[in-house]
C-alpha positions as CSV (number, residue, x, y, z in Angstrom):
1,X,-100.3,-34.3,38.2
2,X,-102.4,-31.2,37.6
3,X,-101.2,-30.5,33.6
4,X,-104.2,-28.6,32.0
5,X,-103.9,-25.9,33.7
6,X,-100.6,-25.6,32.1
7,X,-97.2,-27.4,32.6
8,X,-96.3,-27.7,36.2
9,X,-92.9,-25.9,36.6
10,X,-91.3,-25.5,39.8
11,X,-93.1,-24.0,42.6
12,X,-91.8,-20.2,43.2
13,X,-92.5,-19.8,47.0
14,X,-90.5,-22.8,47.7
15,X,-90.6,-22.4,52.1
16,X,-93.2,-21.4,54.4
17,X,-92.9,-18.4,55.9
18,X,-95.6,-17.5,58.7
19,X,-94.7,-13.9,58.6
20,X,-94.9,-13.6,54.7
21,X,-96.1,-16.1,52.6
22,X,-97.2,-13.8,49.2
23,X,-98.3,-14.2,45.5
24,X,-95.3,-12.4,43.4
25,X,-96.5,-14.7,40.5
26,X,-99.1,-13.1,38.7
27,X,-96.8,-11.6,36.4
28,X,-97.1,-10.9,32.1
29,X,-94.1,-10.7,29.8
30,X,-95.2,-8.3,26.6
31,X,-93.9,-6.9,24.4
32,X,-93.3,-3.4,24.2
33,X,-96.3,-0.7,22.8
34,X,-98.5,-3.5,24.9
35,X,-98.5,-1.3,28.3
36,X,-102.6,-1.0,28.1
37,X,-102.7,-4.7,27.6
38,X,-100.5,-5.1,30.7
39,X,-102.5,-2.3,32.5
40,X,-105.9,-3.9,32.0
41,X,-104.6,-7.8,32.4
42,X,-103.4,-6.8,36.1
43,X,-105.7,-4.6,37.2
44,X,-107.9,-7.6,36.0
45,X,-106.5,-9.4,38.6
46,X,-106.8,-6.7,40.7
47,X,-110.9,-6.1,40.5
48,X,-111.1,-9.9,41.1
49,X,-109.4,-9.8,44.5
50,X,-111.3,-6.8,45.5
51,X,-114.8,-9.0,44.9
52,X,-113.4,-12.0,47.0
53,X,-113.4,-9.7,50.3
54,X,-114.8,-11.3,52.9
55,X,-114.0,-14.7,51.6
56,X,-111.1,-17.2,52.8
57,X,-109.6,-14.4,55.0
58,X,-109.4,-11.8,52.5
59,X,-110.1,-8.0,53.9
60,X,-109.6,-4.4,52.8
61,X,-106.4,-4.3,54.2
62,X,-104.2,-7.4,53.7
63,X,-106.6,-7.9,50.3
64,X,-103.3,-6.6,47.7
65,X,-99.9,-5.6,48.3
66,X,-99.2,-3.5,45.6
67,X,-99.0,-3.4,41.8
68,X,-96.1,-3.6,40.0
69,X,-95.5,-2.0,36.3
70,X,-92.2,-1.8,35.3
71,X,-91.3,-3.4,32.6
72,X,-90.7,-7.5,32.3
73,X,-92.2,-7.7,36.0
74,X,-95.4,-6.3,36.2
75,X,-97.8,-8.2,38.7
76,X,-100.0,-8.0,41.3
77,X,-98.7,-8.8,44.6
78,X,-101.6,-10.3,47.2
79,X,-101.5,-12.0,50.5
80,X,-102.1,-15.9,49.8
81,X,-103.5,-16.6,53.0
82,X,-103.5,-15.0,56.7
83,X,-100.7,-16.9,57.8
84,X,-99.9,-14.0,59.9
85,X,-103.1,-15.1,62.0
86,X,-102.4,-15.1,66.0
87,X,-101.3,-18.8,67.0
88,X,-101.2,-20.2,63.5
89,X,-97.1,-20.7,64.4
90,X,-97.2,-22.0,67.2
91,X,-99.9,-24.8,66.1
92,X,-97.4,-25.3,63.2
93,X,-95.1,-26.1,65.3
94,X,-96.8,-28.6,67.7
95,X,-98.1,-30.6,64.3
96,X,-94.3,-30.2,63.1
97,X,-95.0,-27.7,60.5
98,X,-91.7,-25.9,60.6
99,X,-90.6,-22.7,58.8
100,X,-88.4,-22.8,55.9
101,X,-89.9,-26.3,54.8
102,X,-92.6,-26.6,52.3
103,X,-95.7,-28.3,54.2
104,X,-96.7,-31.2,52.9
105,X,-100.8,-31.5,51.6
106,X,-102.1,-32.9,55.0
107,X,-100.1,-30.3,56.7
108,X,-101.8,-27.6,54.3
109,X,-104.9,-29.3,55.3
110,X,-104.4,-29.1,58.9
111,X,-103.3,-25.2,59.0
112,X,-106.7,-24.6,56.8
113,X,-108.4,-26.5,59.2
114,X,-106.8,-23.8,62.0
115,X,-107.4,-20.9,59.7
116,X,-111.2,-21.9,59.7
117,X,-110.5,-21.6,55.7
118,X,-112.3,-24.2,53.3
119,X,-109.4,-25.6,50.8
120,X,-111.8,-26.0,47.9
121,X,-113.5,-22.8,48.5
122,X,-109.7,-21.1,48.6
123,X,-108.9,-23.2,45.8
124,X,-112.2,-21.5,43.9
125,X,-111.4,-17.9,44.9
126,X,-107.9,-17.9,44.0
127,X,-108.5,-19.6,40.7
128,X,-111.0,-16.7,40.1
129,X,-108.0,-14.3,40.9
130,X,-106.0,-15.8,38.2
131,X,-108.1,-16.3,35.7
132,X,-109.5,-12.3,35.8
133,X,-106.1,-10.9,34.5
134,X,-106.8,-13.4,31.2
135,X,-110.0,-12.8,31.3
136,X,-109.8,-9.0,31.2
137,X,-107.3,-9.1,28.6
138,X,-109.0,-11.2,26.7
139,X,-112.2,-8.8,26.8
140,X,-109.9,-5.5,26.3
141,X,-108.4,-7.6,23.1
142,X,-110.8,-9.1,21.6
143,X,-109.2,-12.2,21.7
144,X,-110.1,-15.8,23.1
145,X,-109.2,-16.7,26.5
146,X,-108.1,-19.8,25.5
147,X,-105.8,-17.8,23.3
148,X,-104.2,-15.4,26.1
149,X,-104.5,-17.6,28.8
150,X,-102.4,-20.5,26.9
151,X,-99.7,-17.9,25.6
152,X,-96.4,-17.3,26.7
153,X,-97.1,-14.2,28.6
154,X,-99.3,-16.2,30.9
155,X,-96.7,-18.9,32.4
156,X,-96.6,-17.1,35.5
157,X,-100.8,-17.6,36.0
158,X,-100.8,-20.9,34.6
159,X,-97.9,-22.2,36.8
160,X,-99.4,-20.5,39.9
161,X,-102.8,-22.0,39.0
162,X,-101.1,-25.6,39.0
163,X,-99.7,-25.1,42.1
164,X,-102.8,-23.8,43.8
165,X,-104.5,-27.2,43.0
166,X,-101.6,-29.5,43.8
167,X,-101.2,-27.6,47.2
168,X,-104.5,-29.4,48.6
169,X,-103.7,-32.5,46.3
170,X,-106.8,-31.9,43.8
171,X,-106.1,-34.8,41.1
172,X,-106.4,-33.7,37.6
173,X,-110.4,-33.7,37.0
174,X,-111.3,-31.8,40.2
175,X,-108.4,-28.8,38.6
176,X,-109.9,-29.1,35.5
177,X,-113.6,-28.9,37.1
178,X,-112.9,-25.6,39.2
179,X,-111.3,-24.3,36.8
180,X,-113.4,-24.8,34.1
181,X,-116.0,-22.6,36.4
182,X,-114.0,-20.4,37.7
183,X,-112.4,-19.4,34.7
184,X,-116.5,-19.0,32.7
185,X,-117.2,-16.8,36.0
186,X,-114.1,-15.1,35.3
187,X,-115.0,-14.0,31.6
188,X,-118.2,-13.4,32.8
189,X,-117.8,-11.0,35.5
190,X,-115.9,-8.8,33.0
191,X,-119.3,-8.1,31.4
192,X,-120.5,-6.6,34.2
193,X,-120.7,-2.8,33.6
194,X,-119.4,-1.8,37.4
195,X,-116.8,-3.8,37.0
196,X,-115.3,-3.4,33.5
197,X,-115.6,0.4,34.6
198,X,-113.1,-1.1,37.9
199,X,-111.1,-2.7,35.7
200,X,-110.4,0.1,33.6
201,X,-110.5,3.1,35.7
202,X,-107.6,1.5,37.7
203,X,-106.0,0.7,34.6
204,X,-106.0,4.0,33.6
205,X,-104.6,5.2,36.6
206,X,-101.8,2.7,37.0
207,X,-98.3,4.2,36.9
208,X,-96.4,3.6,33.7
209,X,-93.2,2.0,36.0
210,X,-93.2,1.4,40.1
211,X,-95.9,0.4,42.1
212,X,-98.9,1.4,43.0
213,X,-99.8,0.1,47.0
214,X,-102.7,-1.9,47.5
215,X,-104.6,0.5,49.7
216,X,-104.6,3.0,46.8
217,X,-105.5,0.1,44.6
218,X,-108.7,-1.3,46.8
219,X,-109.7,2.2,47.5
220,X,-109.7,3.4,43.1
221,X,-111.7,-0.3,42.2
222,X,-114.1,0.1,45.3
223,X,-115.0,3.7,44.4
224,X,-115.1,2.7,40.8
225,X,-117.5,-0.4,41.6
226,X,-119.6,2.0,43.7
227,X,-120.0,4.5,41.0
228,X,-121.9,2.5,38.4
């Protein structure tokens, strides 16, 4: 059981789906007059994803879904993995990896292994992912990140963070190890002056309710990372 991270709650994407297997769990729950916080901790999200192009499957275009701002869902929406890849479904099905049941960790392992995707290095990336929106709040704020990433308003990331690691059946001190470094990278990539400027051009720019697509999204933090 992976419980620093947070407590383990039930898994929200509870099948597989081949076609569309997505991250809707990135979410924050603020209070009102906290919009900017909200802007900056998803957008923070956001930027991180845009720096992990190129890595376990992740491209300009199936990189972010969309944003979403309205009030008591806000989140950022991503592809968790290509599992729209040609001939990933029918492999699934000759290992007995059927749709609408939850694979077990070998069967994770085995459709990694198809995917040419390393687990732990998908395990680092998308811990990296998580941690950013923290990790930019915590910046914007002022505040610790042990402080924002423990609060309520982080459930959503900590759960999805647990479930990340129990999904290629990491035992509690290889979670706590990537995410101890993941997390630090996190924080530290925030001080980087092209990407704070990412994080809060797009920020800025986020609508105060709806979404905002993700091809408007990669497009505003890749110019932004470009202009510094």
């Amino acid at each position: 059981m992976v419980e620093m991270l947070g407590a383990p709650r039930a898994i929200s994407v509870a099948r597989l789906d081949y076609n569309d297997l997505v991250i809707v769990g990135e979410q924050m729950d603020f209070g009102g007059g906290a919009r900017r916080d909200t802007a900056v901790h998803e957008s923070g999200h956001a930027v991180a994803r845009v720096l992990s192009i190129g890595r376990v499957g992740i491209t300009n275009e199936n990189a972010i879904r969309w944003i979403e701002m309205d009030e008591g869902t806000p989140h950022c929406s991503v592809f968790e993995l290509p599992l729209g890849m040609p001939g990933l479904k029918e492999f699934g099905e000759r290992e007995g990896i059927r749709e609408g049941i939850w694979p077990t960790v070998k069967d994770w392992h085995k459709l990694f292994s198809f995917m040419s995707i390393d687990p732990l290095e998908w395990v680092s990336v998308r811990l990296f992912e998580i941690t950013a929106g923290a990790a930019a709040q915590a910046k914007f704020t002022g505040t610790p990140f042990d402080l924002i990433w423990y609060d309520a308003g982080c459930s959503d990331d900590r759960q999805k963070a647990v479930e990340t690691c129990q999904r290629i059946g990491l035992n509690e001190s290889e979670a706590r190890g990537i995410f101890e470094e993941r997390s630090k990278e996190a924080r530290t990539v925030m001080d980087r002056a092209d990407v704070w400027h990412a994080v809060l051009t797009l920020a800025e720019r986020l609508p105060i309710t709806g979404r905002m697509p993700g091809d408007n999204v990669v497009s505003i933090v890749q110019n932004a990372l470009r202009a510094l």
